[in-house]
Backbone as CSV, one residue per row, in Angstrom:
resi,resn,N_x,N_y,N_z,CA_x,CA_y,CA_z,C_x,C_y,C_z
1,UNK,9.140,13.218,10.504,9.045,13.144,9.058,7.677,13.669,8.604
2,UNK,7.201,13.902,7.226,6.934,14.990,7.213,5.440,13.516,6.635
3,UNK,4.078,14.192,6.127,3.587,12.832,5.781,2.613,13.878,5.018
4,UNK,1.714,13.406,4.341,1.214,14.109,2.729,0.187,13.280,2.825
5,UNK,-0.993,13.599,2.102,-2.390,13.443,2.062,-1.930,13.216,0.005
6,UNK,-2.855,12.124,-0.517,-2.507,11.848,-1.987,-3.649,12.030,-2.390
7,UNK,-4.180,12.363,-3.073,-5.499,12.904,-4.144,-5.322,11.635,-4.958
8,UNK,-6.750,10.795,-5.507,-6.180,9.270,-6.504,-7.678,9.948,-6.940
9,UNK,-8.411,11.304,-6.324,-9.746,10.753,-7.270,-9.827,10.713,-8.812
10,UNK,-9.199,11.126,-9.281,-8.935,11.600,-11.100,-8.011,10.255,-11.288
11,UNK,-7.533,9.412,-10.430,-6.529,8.510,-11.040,-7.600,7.178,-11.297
12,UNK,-7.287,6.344,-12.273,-7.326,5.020,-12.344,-6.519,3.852,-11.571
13,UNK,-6.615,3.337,-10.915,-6.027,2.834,-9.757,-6.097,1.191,-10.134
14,UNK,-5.705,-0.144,-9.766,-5.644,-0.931,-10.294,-4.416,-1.503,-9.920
15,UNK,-4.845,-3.008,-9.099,-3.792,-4.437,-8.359,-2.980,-4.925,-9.589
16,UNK,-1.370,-4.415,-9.443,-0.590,-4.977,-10.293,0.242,-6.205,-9.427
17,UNK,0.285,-6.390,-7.942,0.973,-7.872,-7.079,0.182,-7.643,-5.931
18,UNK,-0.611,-9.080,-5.857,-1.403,-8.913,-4.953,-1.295,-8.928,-3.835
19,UNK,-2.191,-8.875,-2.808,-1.783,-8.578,-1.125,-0.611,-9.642,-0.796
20,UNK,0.247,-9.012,-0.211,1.241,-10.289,0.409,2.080,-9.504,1.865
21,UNK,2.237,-10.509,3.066,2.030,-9.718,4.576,3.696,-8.599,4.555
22,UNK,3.553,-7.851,5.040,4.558,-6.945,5.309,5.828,-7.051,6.113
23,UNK,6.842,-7.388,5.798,8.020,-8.018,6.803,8.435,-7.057,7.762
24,UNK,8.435,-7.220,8.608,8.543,-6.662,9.356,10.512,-6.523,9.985
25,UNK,10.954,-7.837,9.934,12.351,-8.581,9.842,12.175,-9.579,8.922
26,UNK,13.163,-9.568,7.861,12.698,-10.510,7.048,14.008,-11.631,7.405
27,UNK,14.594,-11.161,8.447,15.651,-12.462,8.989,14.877,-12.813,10.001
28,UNK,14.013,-12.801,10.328,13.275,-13.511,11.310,12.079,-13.903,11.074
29,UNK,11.180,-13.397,9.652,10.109,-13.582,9.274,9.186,-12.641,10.637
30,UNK,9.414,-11.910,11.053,8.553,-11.224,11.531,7.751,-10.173,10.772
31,UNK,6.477,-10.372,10.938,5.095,-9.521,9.876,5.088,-8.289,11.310
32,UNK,5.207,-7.122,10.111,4.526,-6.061,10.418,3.609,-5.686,11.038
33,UNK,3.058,-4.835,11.863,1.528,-5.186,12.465,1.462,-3.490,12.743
34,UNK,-0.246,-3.012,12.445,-0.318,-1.775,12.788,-0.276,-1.259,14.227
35,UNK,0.498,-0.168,14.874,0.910,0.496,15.833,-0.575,0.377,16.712
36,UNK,-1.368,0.819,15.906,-2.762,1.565,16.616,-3.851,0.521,16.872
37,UNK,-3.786,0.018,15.652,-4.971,-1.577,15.999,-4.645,-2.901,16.138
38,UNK,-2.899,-3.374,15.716,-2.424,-4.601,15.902,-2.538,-5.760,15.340
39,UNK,-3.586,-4.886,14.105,-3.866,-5.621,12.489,-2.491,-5.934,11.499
40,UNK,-2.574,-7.185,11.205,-1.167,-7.469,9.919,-1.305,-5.979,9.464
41,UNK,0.108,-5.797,9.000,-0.302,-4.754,7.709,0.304,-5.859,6.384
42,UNK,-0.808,-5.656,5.268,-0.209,-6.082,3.807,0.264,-5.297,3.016
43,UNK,1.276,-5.444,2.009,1.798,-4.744,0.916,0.612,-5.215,-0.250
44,UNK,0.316,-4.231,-1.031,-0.308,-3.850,-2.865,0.589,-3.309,-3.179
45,UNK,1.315,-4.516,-4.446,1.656,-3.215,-5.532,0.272,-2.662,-6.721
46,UNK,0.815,-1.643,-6.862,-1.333,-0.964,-7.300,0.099,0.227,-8.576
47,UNK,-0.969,-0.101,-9.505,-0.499,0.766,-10.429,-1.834,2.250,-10.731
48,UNK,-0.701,3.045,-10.758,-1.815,4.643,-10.869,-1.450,4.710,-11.901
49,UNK,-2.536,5.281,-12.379,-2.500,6.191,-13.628,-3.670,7.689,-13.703
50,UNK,-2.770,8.984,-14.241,-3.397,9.609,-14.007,-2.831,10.647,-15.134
51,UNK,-3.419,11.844,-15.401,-2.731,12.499,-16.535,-1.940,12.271,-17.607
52,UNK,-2.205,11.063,-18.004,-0.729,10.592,-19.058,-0.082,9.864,-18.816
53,UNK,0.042,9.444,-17.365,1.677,8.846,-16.831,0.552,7.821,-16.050
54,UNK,1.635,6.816,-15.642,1.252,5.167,-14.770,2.350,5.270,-14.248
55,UNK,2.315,4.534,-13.056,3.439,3.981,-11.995,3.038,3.587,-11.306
56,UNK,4.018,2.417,-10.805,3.756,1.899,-9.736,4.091,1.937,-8.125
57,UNK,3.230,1.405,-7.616,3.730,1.772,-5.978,3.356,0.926,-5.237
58,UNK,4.218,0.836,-3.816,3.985,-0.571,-2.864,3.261,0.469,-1.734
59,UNK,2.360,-0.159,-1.742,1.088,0.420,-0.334,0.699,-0.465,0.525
60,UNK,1.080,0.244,1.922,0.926,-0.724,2.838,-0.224,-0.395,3.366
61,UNK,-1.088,-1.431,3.936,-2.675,-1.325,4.522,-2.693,-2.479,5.239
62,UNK,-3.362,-1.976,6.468,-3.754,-2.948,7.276,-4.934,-3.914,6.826
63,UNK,-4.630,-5.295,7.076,-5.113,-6.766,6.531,-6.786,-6.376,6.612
64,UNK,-7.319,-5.729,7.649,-9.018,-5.320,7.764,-9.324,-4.145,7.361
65,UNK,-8.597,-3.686,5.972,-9.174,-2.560,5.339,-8.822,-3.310,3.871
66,UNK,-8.317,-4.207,3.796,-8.972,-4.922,2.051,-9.873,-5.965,2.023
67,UNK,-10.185,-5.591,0.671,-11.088,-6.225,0.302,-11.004,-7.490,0.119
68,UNK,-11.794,-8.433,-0.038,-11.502,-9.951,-0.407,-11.568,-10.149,-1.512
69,UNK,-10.212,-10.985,-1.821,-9.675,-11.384,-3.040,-9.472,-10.590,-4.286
70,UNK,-8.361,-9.563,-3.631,-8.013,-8.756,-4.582,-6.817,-9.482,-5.542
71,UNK,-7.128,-9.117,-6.339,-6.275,-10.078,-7.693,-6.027,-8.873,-8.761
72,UNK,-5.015,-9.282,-9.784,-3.859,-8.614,-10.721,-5.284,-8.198,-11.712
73,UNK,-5.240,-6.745,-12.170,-5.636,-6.289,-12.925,-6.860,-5.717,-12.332
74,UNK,-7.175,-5.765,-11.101,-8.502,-5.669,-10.848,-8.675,-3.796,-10.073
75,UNK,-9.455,-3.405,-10.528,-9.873,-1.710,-10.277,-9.957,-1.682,-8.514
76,UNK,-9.341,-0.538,-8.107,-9.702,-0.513,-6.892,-9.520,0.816,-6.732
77,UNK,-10.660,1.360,-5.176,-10.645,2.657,-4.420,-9.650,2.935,-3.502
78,UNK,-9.172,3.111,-3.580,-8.298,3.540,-1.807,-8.365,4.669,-0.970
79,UNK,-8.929,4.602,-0.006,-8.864,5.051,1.286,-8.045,5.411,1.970
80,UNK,-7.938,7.064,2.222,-6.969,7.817,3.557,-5.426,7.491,2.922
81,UNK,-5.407,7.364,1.404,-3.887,7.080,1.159,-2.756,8.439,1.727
82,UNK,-1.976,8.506,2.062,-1.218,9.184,3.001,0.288,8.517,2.153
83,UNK,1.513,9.626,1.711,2.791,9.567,1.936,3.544,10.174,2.940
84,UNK,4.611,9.036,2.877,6.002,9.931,4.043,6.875,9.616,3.692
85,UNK,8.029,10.341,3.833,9.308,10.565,3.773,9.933,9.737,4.855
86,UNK,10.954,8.878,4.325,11.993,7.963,5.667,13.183,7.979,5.489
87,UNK,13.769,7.876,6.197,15.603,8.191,5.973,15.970,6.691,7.315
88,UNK,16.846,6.045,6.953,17.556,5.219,8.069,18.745,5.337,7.784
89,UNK,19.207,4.686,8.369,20.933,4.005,8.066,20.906,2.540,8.968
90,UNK,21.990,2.015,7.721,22.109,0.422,7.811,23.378,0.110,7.558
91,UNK,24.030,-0.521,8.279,25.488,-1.359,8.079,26.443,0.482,7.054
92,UNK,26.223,1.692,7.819,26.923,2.719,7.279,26.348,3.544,6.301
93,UNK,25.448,2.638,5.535,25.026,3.540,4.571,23.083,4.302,5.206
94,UNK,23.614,5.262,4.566,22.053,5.926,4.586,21.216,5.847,3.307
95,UNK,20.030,5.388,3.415,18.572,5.251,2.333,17.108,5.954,2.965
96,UNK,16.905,6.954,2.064,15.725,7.428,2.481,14.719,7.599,1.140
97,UNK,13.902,7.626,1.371,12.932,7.672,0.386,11.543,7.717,0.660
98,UNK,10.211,7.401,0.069,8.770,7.298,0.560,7.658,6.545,0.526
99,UNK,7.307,6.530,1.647,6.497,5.221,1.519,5.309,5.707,1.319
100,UNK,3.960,4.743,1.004,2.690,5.184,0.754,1.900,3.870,1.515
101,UNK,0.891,4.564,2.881,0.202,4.046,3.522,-1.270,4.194,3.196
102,UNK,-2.226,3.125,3.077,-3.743,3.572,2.853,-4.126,2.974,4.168
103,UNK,-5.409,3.274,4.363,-6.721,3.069,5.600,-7.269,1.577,4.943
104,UNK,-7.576,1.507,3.696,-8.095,0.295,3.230,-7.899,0.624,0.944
105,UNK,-8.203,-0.808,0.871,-8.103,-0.476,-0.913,-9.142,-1.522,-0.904
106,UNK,-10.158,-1.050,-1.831,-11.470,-1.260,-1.669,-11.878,-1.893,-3.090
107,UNK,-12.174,-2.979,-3.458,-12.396,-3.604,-4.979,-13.501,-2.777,-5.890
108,UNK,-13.168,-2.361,-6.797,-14.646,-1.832,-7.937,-15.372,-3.005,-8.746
109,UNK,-14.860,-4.006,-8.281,-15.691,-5.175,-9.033,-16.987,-5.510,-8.319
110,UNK,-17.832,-5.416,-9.068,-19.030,-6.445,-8.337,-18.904,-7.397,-8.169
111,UNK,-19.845,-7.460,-6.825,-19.782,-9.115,-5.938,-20.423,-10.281,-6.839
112,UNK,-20.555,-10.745,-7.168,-21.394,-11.789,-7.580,-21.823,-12.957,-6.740
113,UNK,-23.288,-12.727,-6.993,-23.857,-14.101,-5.766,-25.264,-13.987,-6.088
């Protein structure tokens, strides 16, 4: 499958559902875990906006590339975001469509302390 490099620097980026772990089987409750480092991966839904238009999207990132305590409304960077194309089949039918993976999503809020 084919996988795409995403340009967000011109976008406004911004946590519309916050981190929550990636199912991996959700009849078994098994979490997702990255191939390469064996880190949870979490789902962001993160709303873009860029030229006119907003949408939203579910981005999966491994648990040690976010930030702490990312919460709804809050500005964020993302890192190495990458799409791909997936196709399966399930109980006959076929669904394909694309997913969007980042390296990390990084908070624009200052720390306070």
């Amino acid at each position: 499958m084919a996988v795409f490099k995403v340009d967000t620097s011109t976008a406004f980026v911004f946590v519309a559902i916050p981190p929550a772990p990636k199912m991996a089987n959700r009849q078994t409750g098994e979490i997702a875990v990255d191939r390469e480092t064996g880190a949870r991966l979490m789902t962001v839904g993160l709303t873009i906006a860029d030229d006119g238009e907003a949408n939203l999207y579910s981005v999966s990132v491994p648990e040690t590339g976010l930030s702490e305590s990312l919460a709804i409304g809050m500005p964020v960077a993302l890192t190495g975001l990458k799409a791909r194309d997936w196709e399966s089949e399930f109980n006959g039918q076929k669904r394909h469509g694309i997913s969007f993976r980042a390296a990390a999503i990084t908070s624009l809020v200052p720390v306070q302390g």
